[in-house]
Structures are given as structure tokens and as C-alpha cells.
C-alpha positions as CSV (number, residue, x, y, z in Angstrom):
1,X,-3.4,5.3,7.3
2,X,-3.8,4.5,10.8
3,X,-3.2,7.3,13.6
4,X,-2.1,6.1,16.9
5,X,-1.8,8.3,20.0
6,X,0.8,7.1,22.0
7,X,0.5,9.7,24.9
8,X,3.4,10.2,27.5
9,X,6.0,7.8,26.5
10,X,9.4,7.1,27.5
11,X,11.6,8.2,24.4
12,X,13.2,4.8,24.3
13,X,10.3,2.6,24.2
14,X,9.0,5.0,21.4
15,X,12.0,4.2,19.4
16,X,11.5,0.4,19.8
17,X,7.5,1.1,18.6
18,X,9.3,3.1,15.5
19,X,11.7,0.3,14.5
20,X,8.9,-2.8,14.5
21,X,7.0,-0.3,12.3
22,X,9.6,-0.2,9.6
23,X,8.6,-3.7,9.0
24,X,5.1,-2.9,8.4
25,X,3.2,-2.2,5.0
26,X,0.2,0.1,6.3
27,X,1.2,3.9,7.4
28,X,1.4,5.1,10.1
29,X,0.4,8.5,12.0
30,X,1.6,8.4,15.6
31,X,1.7,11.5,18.0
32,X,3.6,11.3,21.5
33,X,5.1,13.5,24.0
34,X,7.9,12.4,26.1
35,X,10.2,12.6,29.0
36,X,12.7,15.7,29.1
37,X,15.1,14.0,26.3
38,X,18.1,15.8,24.1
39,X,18.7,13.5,21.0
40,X,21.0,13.9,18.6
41,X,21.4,13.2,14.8
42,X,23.8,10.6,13.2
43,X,26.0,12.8,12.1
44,X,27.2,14.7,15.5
45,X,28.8,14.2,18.5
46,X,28.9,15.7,22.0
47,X,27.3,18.8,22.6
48,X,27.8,18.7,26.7
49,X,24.3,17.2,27.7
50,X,23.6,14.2,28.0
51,X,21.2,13.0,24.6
52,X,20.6,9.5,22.7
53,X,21.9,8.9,19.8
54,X,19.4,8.3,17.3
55,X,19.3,7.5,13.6
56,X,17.8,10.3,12.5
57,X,19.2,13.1,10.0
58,X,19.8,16.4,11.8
59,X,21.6,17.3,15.0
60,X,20.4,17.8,18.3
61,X,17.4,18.7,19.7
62,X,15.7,18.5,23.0
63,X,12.2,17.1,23.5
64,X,9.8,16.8,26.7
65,X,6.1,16.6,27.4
66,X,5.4,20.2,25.9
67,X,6.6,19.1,22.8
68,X,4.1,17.3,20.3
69,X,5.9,14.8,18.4
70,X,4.5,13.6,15.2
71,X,6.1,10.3,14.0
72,X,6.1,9.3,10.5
73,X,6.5,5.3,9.9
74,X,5.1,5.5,5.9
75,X,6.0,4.1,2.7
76,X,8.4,6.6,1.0
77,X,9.5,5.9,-2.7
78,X,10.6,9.0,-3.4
79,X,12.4,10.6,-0.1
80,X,12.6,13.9,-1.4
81,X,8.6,14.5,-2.5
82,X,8.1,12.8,1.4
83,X,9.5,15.4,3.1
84,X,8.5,18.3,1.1
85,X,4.9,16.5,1.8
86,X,5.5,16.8,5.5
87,X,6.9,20.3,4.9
88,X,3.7,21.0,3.7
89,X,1.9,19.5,6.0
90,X,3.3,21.4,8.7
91,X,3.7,24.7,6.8
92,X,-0.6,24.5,6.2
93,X,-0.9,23.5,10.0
94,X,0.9,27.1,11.1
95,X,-0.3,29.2,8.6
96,X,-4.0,28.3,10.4
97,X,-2.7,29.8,13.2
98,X,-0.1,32.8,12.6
99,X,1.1,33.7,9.2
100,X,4.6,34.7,10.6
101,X,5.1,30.8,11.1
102,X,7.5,30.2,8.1
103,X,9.8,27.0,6.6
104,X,13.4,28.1,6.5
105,X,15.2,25.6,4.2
106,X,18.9,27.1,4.9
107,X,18.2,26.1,8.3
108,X,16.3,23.3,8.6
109,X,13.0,23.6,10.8
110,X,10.0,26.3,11.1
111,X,10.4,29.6,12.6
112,X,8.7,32.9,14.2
113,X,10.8,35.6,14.0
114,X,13.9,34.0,13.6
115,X,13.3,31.7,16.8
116,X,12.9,28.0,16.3
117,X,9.3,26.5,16.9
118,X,9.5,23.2,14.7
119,X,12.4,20.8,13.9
120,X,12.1,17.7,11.0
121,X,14.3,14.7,10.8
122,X,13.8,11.7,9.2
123,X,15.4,8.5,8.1
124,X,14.4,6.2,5.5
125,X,15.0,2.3,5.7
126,X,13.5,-0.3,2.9
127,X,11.2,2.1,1.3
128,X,9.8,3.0,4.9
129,X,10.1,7.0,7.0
130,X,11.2,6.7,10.3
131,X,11.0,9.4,13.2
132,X,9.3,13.0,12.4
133,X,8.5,16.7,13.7
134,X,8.7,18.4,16.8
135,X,5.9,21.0,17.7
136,X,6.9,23.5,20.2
137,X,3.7,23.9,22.3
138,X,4.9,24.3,25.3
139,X,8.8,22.6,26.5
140,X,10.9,23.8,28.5
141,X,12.5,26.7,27.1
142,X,15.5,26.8,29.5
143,X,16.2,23.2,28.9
144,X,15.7,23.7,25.1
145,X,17.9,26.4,24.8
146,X,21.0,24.8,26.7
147,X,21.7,23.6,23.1
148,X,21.9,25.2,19.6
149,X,19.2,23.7,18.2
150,X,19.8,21.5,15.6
151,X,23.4,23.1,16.4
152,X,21.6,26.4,14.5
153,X,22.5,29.8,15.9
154,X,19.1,30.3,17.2
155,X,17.0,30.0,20.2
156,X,13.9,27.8,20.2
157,X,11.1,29.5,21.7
158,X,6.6,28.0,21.4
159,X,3.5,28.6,20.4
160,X,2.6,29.4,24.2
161,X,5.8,31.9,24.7
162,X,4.5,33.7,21.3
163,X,1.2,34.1,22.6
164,X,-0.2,31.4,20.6
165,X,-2.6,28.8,22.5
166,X,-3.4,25.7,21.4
167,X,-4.0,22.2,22.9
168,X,-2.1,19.2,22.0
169,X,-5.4,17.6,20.8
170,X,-6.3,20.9,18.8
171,X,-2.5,20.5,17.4
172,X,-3.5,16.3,16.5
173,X,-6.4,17.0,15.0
174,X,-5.4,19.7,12.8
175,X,-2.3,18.1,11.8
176,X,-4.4,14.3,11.1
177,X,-6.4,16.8,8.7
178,X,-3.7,18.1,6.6
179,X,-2.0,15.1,6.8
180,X,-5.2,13.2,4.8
181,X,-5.5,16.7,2.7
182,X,-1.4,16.3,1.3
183,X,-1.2,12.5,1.4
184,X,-4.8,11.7,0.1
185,X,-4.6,9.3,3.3
């Protein structure tokens, strides 16, 4: 597996990076924060912001540079056992750091008392994941919550509004290490 921290990058180009990775055989870790962006899932339509349409599963979600992205680009043969890997993945990386962290499956994404602090969405192309997680460390929350996220009646809140302080290179380097712990990378 190979990790790759892309830093700050425009949305857009990291999309481009994304797609010439599908074409690769090796996996791929990649982290990356962006600017402010509201993207939105193959299957929805206008939500009154302006977003990208991506092809991603899901529906929209807002991203900026307090958000730690986590890209997937691996080789999937089973969809379903990938992203109950990932699940885990992320599930063991928040239970290091508060317990009320939790998976909801009826609504997609990881919460703290009922507020969104992680969203998931993948696609898969020729055996290969695409896109990934969201980590709410710190994003705007007023931006965030101009949406429904992931068109959820919820509000998104982060690890820094619930008192909960991490670094994005703390956040990498536990997340690299579960991610070699669930995938035997």
C-alpha cells in the first residue's frame, strides 16, 4: 500500500489524481484537505448551493480545509466486505478517542450524539474503490450546516466543537495504522 499526503488541494485536481488511480494495480492511501467545496452524490440534484457533481454514492456534503479526507483508490473484489473494512477502520479510529463516536447504518456516516462527524461514499470501477471518508476535525460548521448532510435530518458538528482535539497528522497516523491493522496492508 502506498500512503500519499496530498495536503491542501483544489477538490477538482484531486478528482483528476482519483481517476488515473483507478487504472492502477498497487493501493492506494491518500489524505487531503481542500477548498470550501459542497459535492453531491450521483443520485441527487439541487440542494440550493452551488456543489460538483461527483460519482460517488451518497448525497451531498460539504468539505473544506478542516475536513480530513481519506481517499481510497484499492482493489475491491468484494464491494460489500470493502466498506465494512473501512467502516471498521474508521469505527477503531474513534473509539481511541471517545467511545460515544458510533456507525449509524440507517443513516449512513458516524455520529456523536446524533450530530454528524463522518460521512463515507464510494464508488467502484473495474475492481478498483474510488473517493472515501470525511473527518470532521475542524470545517466550517456554518457552511456545513447550510445543507442536510447527506440530505439526513441532522446537523454535522467536529471533533473540535465536541471538545475533542486532535491534529490532522495525529488523525493520518492513526488512521494509516488501522488501516494496515484491517487490511493486513
Amino acid at each position: 500500500m502506498k500512503i500519499i499526503d496530498m495536503g491542501y488541494i483544489d477538490y477538482l485536481k484531486c478528482l483528476d489524481i482519483l481517476e488515473d488511480l483507478i487504472n492502477e494495480k498497487e493501493n492506494y492511501l491518500l489524505f487531503a484537505t481542500h477548498n470550501p467545496v459542497y459535492t453531491i452524490g450521483t443520485d441527487e440534484n439541487d440542494f440550493g448551493v452551488e456543489a460538483i457533481k461527483v460519482d460517488r454514492g451518497g448525497s451531498i456534503t460539504y468539505f473544506d480545509e478542516g475536513t480530513l479526507m481519506v481517499y481510497f483508490a484499492f482493489n475491491v473484489k468484494s464491494p460489500p466486505i470493502f466498506f465494512k473494512n473501512v467502516i471498521k477502520v474508521i469505527d477503531n479510529f474513534f473509539n481511541n478517542l471517545d467511545k460515544r463516536i458510533y456507525y449509524d447504518k440507517s443513516k449512513p456516516g458516524f455520529y456523536i450524539e446524533n450530530k454528524k462527524i463522518a460521512s463515507l461514499g464510494f464508488r467502484y470501477k473495474d475492481g478498483r474503490s474510488k473517493h472515501g471518508v470525511s473527518i470532521h476535525l475542524n470545517p466550517n460548521l456554518k457552511n456545513f450546516n447550510k445543507i442536510r448532510p447527506c440530505n439526513l435530518d441532522v446537523v454535522a458538528t467536529s471533533l473540535y466543537n465536541e471538545r475533542i482535539y486532535i491534529s490532522a497528522d495525529e488523525a493520518k497516523e492513526k488512521i494509516i495504522k488501522e488501516v494496515k491493522n484491517v487490511f493486513k496492508a
